[in-house]
C-alpha positions in Angstrom: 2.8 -14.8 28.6 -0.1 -14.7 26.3 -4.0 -13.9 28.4 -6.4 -15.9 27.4 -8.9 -12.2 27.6 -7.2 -10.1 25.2 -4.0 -9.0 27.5 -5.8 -6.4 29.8 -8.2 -5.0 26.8 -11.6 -3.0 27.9 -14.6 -4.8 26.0 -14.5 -1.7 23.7 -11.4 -2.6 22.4 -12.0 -6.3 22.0 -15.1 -5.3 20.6 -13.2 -2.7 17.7 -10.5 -6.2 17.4 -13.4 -8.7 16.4 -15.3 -5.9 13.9 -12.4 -5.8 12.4 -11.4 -9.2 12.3 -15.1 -9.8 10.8 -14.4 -6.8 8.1 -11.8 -9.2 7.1 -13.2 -12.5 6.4 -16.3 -10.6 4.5 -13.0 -9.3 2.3 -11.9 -12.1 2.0 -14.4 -13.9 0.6 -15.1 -11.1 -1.6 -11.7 -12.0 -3.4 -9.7 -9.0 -1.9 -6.1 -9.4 -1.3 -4.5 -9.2 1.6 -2.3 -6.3 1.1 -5.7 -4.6 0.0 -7.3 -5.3 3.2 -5.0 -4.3 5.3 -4.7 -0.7 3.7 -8.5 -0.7 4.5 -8.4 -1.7 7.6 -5.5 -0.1 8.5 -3.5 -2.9 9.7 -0.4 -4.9 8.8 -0.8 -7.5 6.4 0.8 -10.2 8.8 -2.4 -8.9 11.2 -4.9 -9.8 8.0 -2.8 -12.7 7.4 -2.9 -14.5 10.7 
């Protein structure tokens, strides 16, 4: 079952999720590619994908 809230998450960590969610489209549009941005981010590249 997926929660609607972020599964459970404090508003610290849904807070740290949507930073770095935002770090991503800013790369994005700055012509990174995704395999870049995730090795920044420290994430997979599916994560950056999606």
């Amino acid at each position: 079952m997926r929660y609607a809230q972020g599964g459970g998450s404090t508003d610290a960590e849904r807070a740290a999720r949507e930073w770095i969610r935002l770090q991503a489209v800013e790369r994005f549009e700055g012509g990174e590619k995704s395999r870049e941005i995730a090795a920044a981010l420290r994430v997979s590249e599916r994560s950056v994908v999606t």
